[in-house]
N, C-alpha and C positions, 0 to 999 in steps of 0.2 A: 504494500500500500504506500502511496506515495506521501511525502509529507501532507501536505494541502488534505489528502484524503485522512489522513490519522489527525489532524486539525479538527475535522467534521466529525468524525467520529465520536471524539474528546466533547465536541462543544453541544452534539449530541446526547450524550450519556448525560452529560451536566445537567441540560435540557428538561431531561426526562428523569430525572432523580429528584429535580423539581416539580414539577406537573406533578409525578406520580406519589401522593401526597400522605398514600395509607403504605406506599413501600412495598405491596405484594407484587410486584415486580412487572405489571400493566395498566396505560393509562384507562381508565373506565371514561363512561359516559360525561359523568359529573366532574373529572376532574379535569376534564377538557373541557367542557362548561366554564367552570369555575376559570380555570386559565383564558381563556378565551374573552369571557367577562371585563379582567381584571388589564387583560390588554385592548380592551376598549375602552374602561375607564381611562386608563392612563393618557389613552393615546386621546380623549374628551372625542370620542366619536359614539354613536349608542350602542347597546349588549348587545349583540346577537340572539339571535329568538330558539327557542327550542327548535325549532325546526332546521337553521343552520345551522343547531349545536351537531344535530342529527346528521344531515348532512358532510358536514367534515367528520363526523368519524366513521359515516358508512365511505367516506375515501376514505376514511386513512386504512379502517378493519377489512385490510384486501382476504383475512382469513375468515373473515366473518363469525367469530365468536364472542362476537360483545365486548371487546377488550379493542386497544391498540401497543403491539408488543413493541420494543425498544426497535427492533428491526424497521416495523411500518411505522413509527414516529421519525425515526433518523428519514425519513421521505420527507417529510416535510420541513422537518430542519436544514436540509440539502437545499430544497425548495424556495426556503425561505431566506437561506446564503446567496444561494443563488441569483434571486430576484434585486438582493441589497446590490449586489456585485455587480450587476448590469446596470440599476440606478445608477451607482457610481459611475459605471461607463460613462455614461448617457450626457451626466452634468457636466462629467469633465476628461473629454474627449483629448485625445493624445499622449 
């Protein structure tokens, strides 16, 4: 794995050590919720509704067992580097 890649991984694991809030070792429904919530407080934009809470986790649970495992959350984490990393592009170009 390449640095950059063991970077994500790390920032990943971090991620999801937070989120995952009772420690049994999958983020559930609620605590996506709850995180999801609290980064829309932050960010002063409104909560998201139970049905986008639903929503993002019927993507993230590609296994579909009610949970989202460290594997299917590092997706979104990548996702979410990702998208800052091309903002960045974007505004400043060269």
């Amino acid at each position: 794995m390449t640095s950059k890649g063991t970077d994500i991984a790390k920032i990943a694991q971090q991620a999801f050590n937070i989120v995952d809030s009772d420690k049994n070792g999958y983020v559930s429904y609620e605590e996506l919720g709850e995180c999801m919530k609290a980064v829309a407080r932050k960010l002063g934009t409104p909560e998201p509704s139970d049905d986008q809470i639903l929503q993002a986790v019927g993507a993230l649970d590609t296994n579909k067992d009610g949970n989202i495992s460290l594997e299917e959350f590092s997706v979104l984490v990548e996702g979410l580097l990702s998208a800052i990393i091309d903002l960045k592009e974007i505004k400043s170009p060269g």
